[in-house]
C-alpha positions as CSV (number, residue, x, y, z in Angstrom):
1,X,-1.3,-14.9,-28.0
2,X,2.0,-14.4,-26.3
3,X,3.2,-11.5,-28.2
4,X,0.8,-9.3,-26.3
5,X,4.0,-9.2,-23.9
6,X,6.8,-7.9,-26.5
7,X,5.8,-4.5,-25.5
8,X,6.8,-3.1,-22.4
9,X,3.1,-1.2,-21.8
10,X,1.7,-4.3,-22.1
11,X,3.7,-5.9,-19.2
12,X,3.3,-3.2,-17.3
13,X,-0.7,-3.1,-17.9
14,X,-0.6,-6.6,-16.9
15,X,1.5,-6.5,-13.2
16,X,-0.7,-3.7,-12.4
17,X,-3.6,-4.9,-13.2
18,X,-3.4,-8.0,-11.0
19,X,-1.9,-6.3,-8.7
20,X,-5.3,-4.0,-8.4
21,X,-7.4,-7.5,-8.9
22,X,-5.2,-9.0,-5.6
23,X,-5.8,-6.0,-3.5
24,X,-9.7,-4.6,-4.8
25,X,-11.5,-8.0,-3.4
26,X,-9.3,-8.2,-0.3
27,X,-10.8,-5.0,0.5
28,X,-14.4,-5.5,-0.9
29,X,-15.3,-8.7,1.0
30,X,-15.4,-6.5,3.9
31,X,-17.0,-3.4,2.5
32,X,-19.8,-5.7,1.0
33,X,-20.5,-8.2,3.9
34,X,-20.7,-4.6,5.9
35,X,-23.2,-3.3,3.4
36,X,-20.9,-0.7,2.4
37,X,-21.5,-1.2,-1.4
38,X,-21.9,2.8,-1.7
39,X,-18.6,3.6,-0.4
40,X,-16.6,2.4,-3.2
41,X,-18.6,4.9,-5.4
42,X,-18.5,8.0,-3.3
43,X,-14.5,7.3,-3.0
44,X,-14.3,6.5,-6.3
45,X,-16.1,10.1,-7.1
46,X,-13.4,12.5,-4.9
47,X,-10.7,10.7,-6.6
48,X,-11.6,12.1,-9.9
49,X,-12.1,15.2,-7.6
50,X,-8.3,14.4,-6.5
51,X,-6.9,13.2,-10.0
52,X,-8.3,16.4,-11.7
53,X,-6.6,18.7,-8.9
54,X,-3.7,17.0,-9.6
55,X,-3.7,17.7,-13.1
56,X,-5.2,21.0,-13.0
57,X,-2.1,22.3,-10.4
58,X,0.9,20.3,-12.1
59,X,1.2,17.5,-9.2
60,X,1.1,13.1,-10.0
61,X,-2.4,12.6,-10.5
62,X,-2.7,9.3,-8.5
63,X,-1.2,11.2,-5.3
64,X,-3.9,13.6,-5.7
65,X,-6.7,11.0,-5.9
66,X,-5.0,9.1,-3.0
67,X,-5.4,12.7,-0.5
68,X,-8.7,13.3,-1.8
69,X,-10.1,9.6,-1.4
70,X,-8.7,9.9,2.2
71,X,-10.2,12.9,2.9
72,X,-13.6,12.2,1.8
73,X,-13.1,8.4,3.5
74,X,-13.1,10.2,6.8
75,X,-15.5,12.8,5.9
76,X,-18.0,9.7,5.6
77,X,-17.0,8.9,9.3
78,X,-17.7,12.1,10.9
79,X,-20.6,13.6,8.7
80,X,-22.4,10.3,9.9
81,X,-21.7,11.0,13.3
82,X,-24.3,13.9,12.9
83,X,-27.0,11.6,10.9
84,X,-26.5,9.0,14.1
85,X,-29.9,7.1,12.5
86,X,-29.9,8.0,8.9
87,X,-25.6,7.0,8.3
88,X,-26.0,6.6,4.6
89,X,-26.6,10.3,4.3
90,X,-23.3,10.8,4.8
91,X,-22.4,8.9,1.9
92,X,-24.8,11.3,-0.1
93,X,-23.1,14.5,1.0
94,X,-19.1,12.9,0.1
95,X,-20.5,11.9,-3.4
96,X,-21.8,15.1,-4.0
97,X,-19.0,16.7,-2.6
98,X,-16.8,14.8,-5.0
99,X,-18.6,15.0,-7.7
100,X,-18.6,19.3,-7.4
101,X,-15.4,19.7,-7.2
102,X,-15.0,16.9,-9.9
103,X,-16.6,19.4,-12.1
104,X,-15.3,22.6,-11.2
105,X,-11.6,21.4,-11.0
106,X,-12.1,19.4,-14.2
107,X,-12.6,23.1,-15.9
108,X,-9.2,24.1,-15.0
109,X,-7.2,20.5,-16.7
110,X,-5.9,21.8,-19.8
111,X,-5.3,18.3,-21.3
112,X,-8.6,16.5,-21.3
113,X,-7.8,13.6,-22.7
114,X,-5.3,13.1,-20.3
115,X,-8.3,13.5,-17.5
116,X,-10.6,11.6,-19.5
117,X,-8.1,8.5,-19.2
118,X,-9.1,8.4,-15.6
119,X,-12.7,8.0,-16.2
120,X,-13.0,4.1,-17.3
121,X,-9.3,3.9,-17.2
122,X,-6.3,3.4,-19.7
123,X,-4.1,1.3,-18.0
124,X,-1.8,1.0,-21.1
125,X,-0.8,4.7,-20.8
126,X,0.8,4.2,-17.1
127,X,3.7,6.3,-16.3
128,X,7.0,5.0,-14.6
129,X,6.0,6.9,-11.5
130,X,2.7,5.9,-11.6
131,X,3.6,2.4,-11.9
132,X,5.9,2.4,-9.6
133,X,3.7,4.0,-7.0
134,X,0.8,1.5,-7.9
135,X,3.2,-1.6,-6.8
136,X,4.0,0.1,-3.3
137,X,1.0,1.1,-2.3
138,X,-0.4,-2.6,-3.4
139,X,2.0,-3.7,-1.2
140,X,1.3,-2.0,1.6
141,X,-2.4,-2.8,1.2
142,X,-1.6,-6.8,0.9
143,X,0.6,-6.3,3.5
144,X,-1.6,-4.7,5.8
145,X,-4.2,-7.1,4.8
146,X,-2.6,-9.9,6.0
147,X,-1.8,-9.0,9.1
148,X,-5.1,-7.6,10.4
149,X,-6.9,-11.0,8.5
150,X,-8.2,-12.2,12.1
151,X,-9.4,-8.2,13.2
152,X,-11.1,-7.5,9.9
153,X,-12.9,-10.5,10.2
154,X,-14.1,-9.9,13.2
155,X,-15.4,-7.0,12.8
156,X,-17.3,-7.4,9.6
157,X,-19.5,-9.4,10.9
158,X,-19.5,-8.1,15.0
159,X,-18.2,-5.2,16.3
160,X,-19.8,-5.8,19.3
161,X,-18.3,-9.2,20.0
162,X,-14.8,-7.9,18.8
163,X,-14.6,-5.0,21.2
164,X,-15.5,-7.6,23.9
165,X,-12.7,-9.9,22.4
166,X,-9.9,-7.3,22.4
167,X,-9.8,-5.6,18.7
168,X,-8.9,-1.9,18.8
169,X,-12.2,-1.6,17.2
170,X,-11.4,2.3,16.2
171,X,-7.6,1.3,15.1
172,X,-8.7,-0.9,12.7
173,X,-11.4,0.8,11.2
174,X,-9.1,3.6,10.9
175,X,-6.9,1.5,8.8
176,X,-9.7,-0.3,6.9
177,X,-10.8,3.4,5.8
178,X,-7.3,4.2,4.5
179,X,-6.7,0.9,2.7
180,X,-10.5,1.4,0.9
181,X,-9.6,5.2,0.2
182,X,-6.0,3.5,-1.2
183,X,-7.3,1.3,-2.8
184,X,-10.0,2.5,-4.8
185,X,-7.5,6.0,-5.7
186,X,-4.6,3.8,-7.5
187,X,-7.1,1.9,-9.3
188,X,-8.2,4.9,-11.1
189,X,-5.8,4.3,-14.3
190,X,-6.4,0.7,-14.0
191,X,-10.3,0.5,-14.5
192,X,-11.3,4.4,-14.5
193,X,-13.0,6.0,-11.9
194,X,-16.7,5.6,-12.7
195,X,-15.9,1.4,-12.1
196,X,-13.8,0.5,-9.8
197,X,-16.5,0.1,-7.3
198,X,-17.8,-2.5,-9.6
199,X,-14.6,-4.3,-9.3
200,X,-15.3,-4.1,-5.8
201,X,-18.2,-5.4,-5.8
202,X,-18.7,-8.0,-8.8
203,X,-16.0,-10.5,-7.8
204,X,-17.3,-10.7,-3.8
205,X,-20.3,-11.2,-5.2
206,X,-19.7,-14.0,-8.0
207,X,-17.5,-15.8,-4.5
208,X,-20.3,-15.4,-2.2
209,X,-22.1,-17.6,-4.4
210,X,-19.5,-20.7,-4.4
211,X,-17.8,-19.9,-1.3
212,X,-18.8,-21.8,2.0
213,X,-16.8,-19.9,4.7
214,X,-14.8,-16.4,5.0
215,X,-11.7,-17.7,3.6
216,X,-12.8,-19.5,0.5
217,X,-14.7,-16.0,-0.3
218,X,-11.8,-13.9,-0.4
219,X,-9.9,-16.6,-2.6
220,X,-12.1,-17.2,-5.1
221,X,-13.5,-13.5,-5.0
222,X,-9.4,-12.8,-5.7
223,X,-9.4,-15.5,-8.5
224,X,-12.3,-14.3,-10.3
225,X,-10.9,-10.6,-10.2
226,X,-7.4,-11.9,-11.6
227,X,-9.5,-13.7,-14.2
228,X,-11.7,-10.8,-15.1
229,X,-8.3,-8.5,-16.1
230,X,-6.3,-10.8,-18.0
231,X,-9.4,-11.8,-20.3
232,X,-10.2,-8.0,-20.0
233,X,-6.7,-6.5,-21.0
234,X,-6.9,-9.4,-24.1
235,X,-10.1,-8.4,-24.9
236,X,-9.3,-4.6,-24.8
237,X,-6.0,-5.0,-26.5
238,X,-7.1,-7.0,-29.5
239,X,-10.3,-5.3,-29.9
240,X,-9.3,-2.0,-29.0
241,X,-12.2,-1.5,-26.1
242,X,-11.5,0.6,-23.1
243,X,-10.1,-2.0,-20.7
244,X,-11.8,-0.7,-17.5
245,X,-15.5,-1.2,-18.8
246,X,-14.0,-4.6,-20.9
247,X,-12.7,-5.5,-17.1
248,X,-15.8,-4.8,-15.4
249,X,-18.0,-6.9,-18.4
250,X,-16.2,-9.7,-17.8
251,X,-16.6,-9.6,-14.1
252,X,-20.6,-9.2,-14.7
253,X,-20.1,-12.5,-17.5
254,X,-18.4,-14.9,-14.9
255,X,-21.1,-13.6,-12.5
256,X,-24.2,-14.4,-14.8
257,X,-22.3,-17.9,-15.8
258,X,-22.0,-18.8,-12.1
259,X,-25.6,-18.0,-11.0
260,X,-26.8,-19.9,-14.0
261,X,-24.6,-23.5,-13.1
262,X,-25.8,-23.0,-9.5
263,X,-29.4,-22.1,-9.9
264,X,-30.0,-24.1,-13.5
265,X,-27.3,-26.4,-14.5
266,X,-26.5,-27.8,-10.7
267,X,-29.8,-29.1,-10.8
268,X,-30.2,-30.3,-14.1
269,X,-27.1,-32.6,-13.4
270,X,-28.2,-33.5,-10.0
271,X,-31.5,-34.9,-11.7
272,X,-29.9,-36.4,-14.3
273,X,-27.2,-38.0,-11.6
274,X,-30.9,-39.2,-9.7
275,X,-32.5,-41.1,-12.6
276,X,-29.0,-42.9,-13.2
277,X,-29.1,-44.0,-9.7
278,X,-32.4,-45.7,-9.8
């Protein structure tokens, strides 16, 4: 099984892709304990927008998604200023957004299959720059991440109480938008655009089913994403499957396997545990 890693895509494919599991549940415990499931997929949408622009004018793909994924990050944030009672509206308009200028720019990519890579991902055809640019802006996010630990976990679950305790509640949701809209941009050659708010969302919530506290939940929601790509890249390297949707699979198989022991298995051995007892 090792000599997956004689080739140099391979070891690439494989640093990247934990990288992108280490920093994609960091980020979606908060967007999914603040019922934000939606964002990732309206981000996700304008950096297609943002990789086909890229493409279509002769600039780094992955630069262009990261603009565009910004852009539309604070486009959420001020269109729902004007829908006050009715914010996930503004998640509506974005995706739609995206996903027009998704279509119209694609029209103007000359290589398809290049563009086509982005959709559910083909991390094995990374670029040095790309790679390169992936591992900075990872760190930055697991940087950033770290530090602001104690404000982001305030605020997902009370705003309120954390503008009363001191947290720059605008600062750091200004930086929680970026680090999504990051986020979600440079994982578009790892898992493809059309999924990556899957990996979002899949390992949070396979951890919030084990996990008793904040901290275990990003942990474990970190370990199952790890888990998820290297059986994923396996998978999709010795069967040839797309490795974002063989990523995303595996997330949804550790998720069905974990809600079975819990809801079937845990009590099966806890009654057979009982009847030894007596």
């Amino acid at each position: 099984m090792l000599e997956i890693f004689q080739y140099d895509f391979m070891q690439r494919a494989f640093i990247t892709g934990i990288l992108i599991a280490i920093i994609t549940p960091c980020i979606g415990v908060v967007v999914v304990l603040k019922r934000l499931s939606m964002i990732g997929d309206s981000l996700s949408h304008n950096s297609l927008a943002g990789v086909a622009a890229g493409l279509a004018f002769g600039l780094n793909p992955i630069l262009g998604a990261v603009v565009f994924s910004i852009t539309a990050a604070f486009g959420i944030e001020q269109v729902r200023k004007s829908f006050p009672r009715y914010s996930e509206i503004a998640i509506a308009v974005i995706t739609s957004t995206g996903i027009g200028l998704a279509g119209i720019l694609s029209g103007f990519v000359k290589n398809t299959a290049n563009f086509n890579s982005f959709l559910f991902g083909s991390i094995v055809a990374i670029s040095d720059v790309e790679f390169y640019l992936v591992i900075g802006l990872s760190v930055i996010v697991i940087l950033a991440v770290i530090l602001l630990y104690k404000e982001l976990f305030y605020i997902t679950f009370d705003e309120e109480s954390a503008r009363l305790a001191g947290v720059p509640i605008k600062s750091i949701n200004f930086v929680f938008t970026l680090l999504t809209a990051v986020t979600i941009s440079i994982s578009a050659r790892t898992v493809g655009t059309l999924v990556i708010s899957s990996l979002l969302v899949l390992p949070v919530a396979t951890a919030m089913q084990i996990a008793k506290s904040y901290k275990q939940t990003v942990i474990f929601a970190v370990i199952f994403a790890v888990l998820s790509t290297l059986i994923g890249l396996y998978i999709s390297y010795y069967a040839d499957f797309k490795p974002g949707g063989s990523i995303v699979l595996i997330g949804v198989v550790i998720l069905i396997f974990i809600l079975l022991y819990k809801n079937v298995l845990s009590k099966f051995f806890f009654k057979r545990a009982m009847e030894a007892s007596k």
